[in-house]
C-alpha positions in Angstrom: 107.8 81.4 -36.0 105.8 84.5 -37.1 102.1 84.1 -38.0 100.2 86.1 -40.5 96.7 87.6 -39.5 95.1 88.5 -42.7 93.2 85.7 -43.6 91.5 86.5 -40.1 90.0 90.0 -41.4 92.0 91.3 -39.1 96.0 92.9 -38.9 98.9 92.0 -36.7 98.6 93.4 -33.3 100.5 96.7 -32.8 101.0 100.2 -31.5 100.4 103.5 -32.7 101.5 107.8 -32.3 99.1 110.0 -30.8 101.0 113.2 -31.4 104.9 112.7 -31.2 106.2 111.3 -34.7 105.0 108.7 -37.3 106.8 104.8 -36.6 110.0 104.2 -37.9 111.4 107.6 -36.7 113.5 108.4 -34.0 113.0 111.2 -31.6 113.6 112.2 -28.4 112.9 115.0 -26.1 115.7 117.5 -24.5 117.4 115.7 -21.1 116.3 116.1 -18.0 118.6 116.3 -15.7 117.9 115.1 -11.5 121.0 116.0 -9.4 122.9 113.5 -7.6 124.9 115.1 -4.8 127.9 113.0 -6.0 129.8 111.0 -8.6 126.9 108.2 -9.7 128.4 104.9 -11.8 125.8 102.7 -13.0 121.5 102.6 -13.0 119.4 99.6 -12.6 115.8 99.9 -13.1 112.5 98.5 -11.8 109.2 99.2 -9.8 110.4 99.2 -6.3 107.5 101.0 -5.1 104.9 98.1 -6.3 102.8 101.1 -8.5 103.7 99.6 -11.7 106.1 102.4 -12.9 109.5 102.1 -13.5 111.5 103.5 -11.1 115.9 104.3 -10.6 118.4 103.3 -8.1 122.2 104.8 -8.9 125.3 103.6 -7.6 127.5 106.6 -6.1 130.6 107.5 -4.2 131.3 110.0 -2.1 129.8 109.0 0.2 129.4 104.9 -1.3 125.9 104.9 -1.2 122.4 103.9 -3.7 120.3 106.4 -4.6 116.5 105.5 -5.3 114.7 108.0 -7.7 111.0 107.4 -7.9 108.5 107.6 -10.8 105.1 109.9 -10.4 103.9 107.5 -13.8 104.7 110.1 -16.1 108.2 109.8 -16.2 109.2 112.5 -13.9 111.6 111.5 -11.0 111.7 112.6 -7.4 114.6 111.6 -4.9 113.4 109.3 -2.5 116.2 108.3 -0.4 120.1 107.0 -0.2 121.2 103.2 0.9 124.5 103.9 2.7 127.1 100.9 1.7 130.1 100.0 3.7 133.1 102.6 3.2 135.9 102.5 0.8 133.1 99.9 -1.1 133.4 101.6 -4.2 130.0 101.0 -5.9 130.2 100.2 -9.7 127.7 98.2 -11.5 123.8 97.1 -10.1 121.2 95.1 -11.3 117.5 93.9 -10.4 116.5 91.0 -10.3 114.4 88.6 -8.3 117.2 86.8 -6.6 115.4 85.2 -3.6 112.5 84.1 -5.1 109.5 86.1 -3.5 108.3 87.4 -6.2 109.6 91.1 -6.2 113.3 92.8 -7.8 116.0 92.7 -5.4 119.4 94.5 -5.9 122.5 93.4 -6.4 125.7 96.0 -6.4 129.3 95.8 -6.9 131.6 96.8 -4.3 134.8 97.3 -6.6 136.8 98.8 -3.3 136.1 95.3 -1.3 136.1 92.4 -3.8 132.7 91.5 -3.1 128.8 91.9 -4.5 126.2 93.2 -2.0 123.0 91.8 -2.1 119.9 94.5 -1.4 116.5 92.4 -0.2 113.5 94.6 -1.2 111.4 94.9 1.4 108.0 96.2 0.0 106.8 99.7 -0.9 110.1 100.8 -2.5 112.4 100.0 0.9 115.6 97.9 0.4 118.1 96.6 3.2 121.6 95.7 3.2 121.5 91.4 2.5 124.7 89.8 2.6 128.4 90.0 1.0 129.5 87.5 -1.6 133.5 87.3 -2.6 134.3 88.0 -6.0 137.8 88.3 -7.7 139.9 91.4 -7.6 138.7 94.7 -9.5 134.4 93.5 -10.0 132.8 96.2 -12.5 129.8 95.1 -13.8 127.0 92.7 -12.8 124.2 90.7 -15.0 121.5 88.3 -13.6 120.4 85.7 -15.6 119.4 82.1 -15.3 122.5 80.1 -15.7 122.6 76.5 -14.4 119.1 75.4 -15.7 116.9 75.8 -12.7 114.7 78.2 -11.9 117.2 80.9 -9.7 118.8 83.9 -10.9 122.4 83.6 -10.4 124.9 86.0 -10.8 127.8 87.1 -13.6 130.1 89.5 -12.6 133.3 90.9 -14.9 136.4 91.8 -12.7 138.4 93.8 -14.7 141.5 94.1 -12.8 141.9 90.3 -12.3 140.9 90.2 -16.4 138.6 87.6 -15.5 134.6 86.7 -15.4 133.1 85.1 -12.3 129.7 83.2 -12.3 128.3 83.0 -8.8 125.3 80.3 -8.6 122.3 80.8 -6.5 122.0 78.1 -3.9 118.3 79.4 -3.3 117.0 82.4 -1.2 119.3 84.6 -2.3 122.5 83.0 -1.5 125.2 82.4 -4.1 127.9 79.7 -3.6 131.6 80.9 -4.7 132.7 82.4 -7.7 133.6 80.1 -10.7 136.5 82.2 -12.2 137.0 82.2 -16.0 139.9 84.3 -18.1 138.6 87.1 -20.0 140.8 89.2 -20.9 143.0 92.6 -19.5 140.7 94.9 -18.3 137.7 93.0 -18.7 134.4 95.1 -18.7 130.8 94.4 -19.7 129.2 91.4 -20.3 126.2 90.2 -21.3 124.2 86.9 -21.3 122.0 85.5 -23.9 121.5 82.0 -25.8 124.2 82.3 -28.2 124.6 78.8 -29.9 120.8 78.0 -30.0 121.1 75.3 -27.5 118.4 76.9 -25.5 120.7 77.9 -22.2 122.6 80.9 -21.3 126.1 82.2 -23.1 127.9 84.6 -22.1 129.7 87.8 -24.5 132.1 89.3 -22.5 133.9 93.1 -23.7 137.8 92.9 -23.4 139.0 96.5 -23.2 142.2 96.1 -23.2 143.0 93.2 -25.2 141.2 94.8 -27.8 138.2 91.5 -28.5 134.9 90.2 -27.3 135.0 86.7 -25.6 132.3 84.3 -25.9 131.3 81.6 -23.1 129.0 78.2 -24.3 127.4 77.3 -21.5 127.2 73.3 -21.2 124.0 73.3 -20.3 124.5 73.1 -16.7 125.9 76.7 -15.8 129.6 75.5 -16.9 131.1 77.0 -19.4 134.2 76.1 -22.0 137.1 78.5 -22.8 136.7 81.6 -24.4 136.1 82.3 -28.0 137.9 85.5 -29.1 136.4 87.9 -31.5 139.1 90.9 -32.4 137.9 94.0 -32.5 141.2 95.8 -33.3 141.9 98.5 -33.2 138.4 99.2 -31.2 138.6 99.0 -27.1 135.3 97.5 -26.2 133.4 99.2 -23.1 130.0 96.9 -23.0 128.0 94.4 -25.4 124.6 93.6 -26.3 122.8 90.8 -27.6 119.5 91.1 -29.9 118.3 89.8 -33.1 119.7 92.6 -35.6 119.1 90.9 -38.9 115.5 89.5 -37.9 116.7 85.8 -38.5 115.8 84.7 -35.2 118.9 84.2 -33.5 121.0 86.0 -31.5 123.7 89.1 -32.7 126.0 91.0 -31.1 126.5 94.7 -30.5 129.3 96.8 -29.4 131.0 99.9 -29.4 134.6 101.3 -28.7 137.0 104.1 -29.6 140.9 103.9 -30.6 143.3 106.7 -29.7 145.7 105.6 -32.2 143.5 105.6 -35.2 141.4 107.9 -34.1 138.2 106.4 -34.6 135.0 106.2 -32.3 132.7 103.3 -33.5 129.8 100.9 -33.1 130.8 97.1 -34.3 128.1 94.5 -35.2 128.9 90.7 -35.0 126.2 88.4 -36.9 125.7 84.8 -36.4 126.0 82.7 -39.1 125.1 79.4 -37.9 124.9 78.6 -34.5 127.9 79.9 -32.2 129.5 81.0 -35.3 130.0 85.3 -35.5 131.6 87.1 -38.1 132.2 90.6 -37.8 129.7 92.6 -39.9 129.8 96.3 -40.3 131.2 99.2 -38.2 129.5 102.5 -38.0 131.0 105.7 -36.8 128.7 107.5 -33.3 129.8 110.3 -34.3 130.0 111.1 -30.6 133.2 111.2 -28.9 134.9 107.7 -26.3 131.5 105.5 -26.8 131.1 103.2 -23.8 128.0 101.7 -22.8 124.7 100.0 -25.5 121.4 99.9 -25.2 118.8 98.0 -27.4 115.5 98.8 -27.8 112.8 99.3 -30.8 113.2 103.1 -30.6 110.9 104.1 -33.3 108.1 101.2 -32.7 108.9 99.4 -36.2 109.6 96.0 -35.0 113.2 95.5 -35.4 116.3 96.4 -32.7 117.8 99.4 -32.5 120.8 100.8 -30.6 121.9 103.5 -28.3 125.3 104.0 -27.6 126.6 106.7 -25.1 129.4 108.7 -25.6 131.6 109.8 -22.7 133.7 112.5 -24.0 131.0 114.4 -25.9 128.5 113.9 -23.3 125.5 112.6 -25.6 124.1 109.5 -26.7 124.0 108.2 -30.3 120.7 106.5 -31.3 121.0 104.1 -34.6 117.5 103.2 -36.7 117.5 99.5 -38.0 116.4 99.1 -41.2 114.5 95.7 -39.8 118.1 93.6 -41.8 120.8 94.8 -39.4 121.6 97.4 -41.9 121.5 100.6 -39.8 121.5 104.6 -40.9 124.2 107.0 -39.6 122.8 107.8 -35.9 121.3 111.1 -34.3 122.7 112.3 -31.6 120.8 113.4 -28.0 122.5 115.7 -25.5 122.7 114.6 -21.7 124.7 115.7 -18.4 128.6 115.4 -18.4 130.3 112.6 -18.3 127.8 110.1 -18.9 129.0 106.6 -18.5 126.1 104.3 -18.3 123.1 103.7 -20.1 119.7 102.2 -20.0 115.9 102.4 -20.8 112.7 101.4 -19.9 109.2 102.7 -20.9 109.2 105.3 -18.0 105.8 107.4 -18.8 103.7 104.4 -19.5 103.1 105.6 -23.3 104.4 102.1 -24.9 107.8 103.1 -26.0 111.4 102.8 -24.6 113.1 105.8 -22.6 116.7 106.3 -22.0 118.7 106.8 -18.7 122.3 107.9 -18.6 124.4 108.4 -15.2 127.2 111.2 -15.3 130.1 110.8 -13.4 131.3 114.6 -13.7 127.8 115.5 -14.0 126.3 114.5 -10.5 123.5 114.0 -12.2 120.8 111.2 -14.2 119.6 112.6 -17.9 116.6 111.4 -19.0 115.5 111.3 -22.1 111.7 110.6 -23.2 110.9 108.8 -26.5 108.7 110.9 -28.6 106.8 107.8 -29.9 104.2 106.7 -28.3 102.4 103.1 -28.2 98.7 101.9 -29.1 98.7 99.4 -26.6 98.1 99.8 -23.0 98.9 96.7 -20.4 95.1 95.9 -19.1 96.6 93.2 -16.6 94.6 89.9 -15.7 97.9 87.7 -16.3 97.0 84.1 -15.2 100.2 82.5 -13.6 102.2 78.9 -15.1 104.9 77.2 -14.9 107.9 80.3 -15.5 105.1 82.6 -13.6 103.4 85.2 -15.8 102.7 84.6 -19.6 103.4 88.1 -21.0 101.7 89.9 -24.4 103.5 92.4 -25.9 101.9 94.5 -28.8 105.1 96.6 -31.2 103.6 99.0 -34.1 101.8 102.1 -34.9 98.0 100.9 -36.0 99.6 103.2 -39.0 98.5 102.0 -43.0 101.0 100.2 -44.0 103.1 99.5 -41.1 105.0 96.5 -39.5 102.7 95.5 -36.6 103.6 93.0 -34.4 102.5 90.9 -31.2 104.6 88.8 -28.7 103.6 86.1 -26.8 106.5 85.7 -24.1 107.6 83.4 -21.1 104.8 80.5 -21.5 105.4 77.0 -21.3 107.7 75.9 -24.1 106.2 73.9 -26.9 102.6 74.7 -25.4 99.7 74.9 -27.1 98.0 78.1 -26.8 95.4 80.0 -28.1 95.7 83.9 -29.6 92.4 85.7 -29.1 91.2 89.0 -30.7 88.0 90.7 -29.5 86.5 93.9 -31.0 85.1 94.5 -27.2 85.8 93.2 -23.8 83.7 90.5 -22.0 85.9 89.7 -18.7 84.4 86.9 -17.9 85.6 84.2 -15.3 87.5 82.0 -16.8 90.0 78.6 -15.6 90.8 80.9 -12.2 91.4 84.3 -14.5 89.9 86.8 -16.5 89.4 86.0 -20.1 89.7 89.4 -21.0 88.6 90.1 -25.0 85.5 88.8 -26.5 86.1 85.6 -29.1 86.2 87.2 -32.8 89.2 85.5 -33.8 90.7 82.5 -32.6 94.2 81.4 -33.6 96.2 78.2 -32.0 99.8 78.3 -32.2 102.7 76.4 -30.3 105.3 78.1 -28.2 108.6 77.9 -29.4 111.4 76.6 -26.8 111.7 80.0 -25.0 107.9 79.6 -24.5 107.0 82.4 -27.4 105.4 83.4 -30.4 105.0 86.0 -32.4 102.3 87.3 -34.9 103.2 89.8 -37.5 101.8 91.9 -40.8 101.4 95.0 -42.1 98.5 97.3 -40.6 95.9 97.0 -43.6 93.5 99.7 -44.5 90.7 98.4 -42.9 89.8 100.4 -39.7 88.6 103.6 -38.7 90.0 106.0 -36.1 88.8 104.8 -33.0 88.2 101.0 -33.1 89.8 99.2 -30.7 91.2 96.0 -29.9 91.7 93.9 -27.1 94.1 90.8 -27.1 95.0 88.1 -25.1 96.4 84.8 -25.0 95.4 81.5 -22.9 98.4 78.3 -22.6 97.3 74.6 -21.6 99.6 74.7 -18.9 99.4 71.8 -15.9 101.2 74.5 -13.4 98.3 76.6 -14.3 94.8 77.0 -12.4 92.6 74.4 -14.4 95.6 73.8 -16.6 95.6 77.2 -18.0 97.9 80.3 -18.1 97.1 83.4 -19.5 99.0 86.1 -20.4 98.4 89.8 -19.8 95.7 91.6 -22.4 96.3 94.6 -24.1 93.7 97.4 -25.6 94.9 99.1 -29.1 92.7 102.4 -30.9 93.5 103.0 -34.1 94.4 106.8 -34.2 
């Protein structure tokens, strides 16, 4: 449900460009390339060093190894150190996540050469150590974490694309997984992807058939089972990955992906909407204009509050960023060099500026490109997050603070079906409050309930109200019994108006 604030005096919550370009565009700066003295696969991202930037840790052969890149909070990367795996592992795909429950993102890797996922324990202060081995089926690519059988660990979903299959790998608690459930996804199965897509409120999975040409969707049964695949063609595209966002803005979940044909000679990015729920149809197909597209990436590039997508393109050796129009309708992308080869792709806000950065891995390169978003945010992350039941309630501000301009403001992981309360202050008081900080003084006031994925979101146009300079601080407190006093609180934010 989205929530209007202009009866309030005051506009949706947002972000804004100091410098850079105006929301809604799309820009980045040239690559920067960090050498990898080998061929690197796939990139997983997180703060390993506990600073609060995000920092990189590549898979690479020769020797099998992960390499951790670390972030000086602008965005510029230093080599910190290589993992050495087992040899002949052949590391593919990695992902962080919190897998044994302490409270800080572990690692999990593919070993393609030994049929089994390792398991890397963070240890604190950016140091990881070999965990344990878990048996997967023949040919494991590509790894997701995501909470599949309803309770409260992150289990595991691995594609296997020489077996054609996708294995889901339960977590029994503190870090151990119990063994692969096996289910057929087609030859040459590659990326997947989990997300709820039947509005049932668990975990599906969309799973990329190279070979056979399709996407295959999972419903989950709501206890981390799942029924037989539901094919999507995609002829005569191959798929390499898939994504799943809101596009169209209706509040459920699309998908994206991308995929070249030989024999048509055709390189191009494929939406699927959902039209009621579990129900896709295959909407439009854009062409990359960059050569063998493989891996996606959605973010809100240019800080308007829809999705957008990245798509990187193997043979051409950039990356091809499409704007959303905020209806799934999406412009003919620009394209952004990086190093050679690049295979994988991913993005986080890596200089702290409030907007999403890109990451690609290249094989023939030996090298990460990054590329920095030339937007930049209003908001800045203050903190003082108050712990519930799911752990941190999160507040996210999307905009520019621009005239005119979609601004928007997410409440995330609270308590579903919660009341909470949505609090604007034109200063900051930080007083004690429930076992927090209540962070903005009380000038508006507005209760809402938490859907059931524990969010809300509050969204208008910027009005022409403000001067440059005034700021805003924003913050939102849940009745939550897992809370201190019954309370959770998210994070607040600080916005100037430029």
């Amino acid at each position: 449900m989205t929530k209007h604030l202009r009866p309030f005096g005051i506009a949706a919550t947002a972000a804004f460009a100091v410098g850079g370009i105006a929301s809604g565009q799309i820009g980045f700066n040239p690559k920067v390339d960090y050498p990898i003295a080998s061929t690197p696969d796939q990139i997983a991202i997180g703060d390993w060093d506990g600073d609060g930037d995000m920092d990189l840790a590549s898979t690479c052969d020769g020797p099998e190894r992960v390499a951790f890149h670390f972030n000086d909070g602008n965005g510029v990367y230093t080599f910190g150190y290589n993992l050495y795996l087992t040899s002949n592992s052949n590391p593919k795909g990695i992902t962080a996540a919190d897998i044994d429950g302490d409270g800080d993102d572990d690692l999990v890797v593919v070993a393609y050469g030994h049929d089994h996922i390792h398991t890397l324990e963070n240890l604190g202060f950016g140091a990881f150590a070999l965990a344990d081995n878990f048996p997967v089926s023949h040919g494991a690519t590509y790894v997701t974490a995501a909470l599949i059988d309803g309770d409260d660990d992150v289990d595991l979903v691995v594609t296997c694309r020489d077996s054609g299959v996708v294995d889901v790998l339960r977590n029994l608690g503190g870090g151990s997984f119990g063994p692969a459930t096996s289910y057929p996804a087609g030859a040459d199965t590659r990326g997947v992807c989990a997300a709820d897509l039947d509005q049932d409120d668990d975990l599906d999975l969309a799973v990329a058939s190279h070979d056979d040409e399709e996407l295959i969707l999972f419903m989950n049964d709501g206890t981390g089972f799942f029924a037989d695949g539901i094919h999507h063609s995609m002829f005569p595209l191959k798929p390499e990955s898939v994504v799943a966002a809101d596009l169209d803005g209706d509040g459920d979940m699309d998908l994206a992906t991308a995929g070249w044909s030989v024999q048509f000679g055709i390189d191009e990015l494929s939406l699927f909407f959902q039209m009621s729920p579990g129900t896709f149809v295959n909407g439009i197909t854009y062409p990359t204009l960059g050569t063998d597209p493989s891996y996606l990436f959605a973010a809100d590039f240019d800080l308007d509050a829809d999705i957008d997508l990245a798509v990187v393109n193997e043979s051409s050796d950039d990356v091809s960023v499409f704007a959303n129009d905020s209806t799934g309708d999406f412009s003919l992308p620009l394209l952004f060099a990086t190093g050679v080869d690049p295979g994988h792709l991913c993005g986080a806000d890596f200089d702290g500026n409030g907007s999403t950065d890109l990451v690609t891995t290249n094989e023939a390169g030996g090298s990460i490109s990054v590329l920095m978003n030339l937007d930049r945010s209003a908001f800045s992350d203050l903190g003082f997050a108050l712990g519930g039941t799911h752990g941190d309630p999160t507040l996210t501000g999307i905009g520019t603070l621009e005239v005119g301009m979609t601004t928007t403001v997410d409440i995330g992981n609270g308590l579903p079906g919660a009341l909470a309360y949505f609090v604007v202050g034109y200063d900051r008081m930080d007083a004690t409050f429930a076992g927090g900080v209540f962070v903005p003084t009380i000038d508006v006031l507005l209760p809402c309930v938490l859907d059931g994925s524990g969010g809300h979101r509050f969204q208008d146009t910027w009005p022409d109200l403000f001067a440059p300079g005034d700021t805003f601080y924003f913050q939102a407190w849940i009745l939550d019994p897992a809370g201190p006093r019954n309370f959770a609180a998210t994070n607040a934010l600080e916005a100037i108006v430029p």
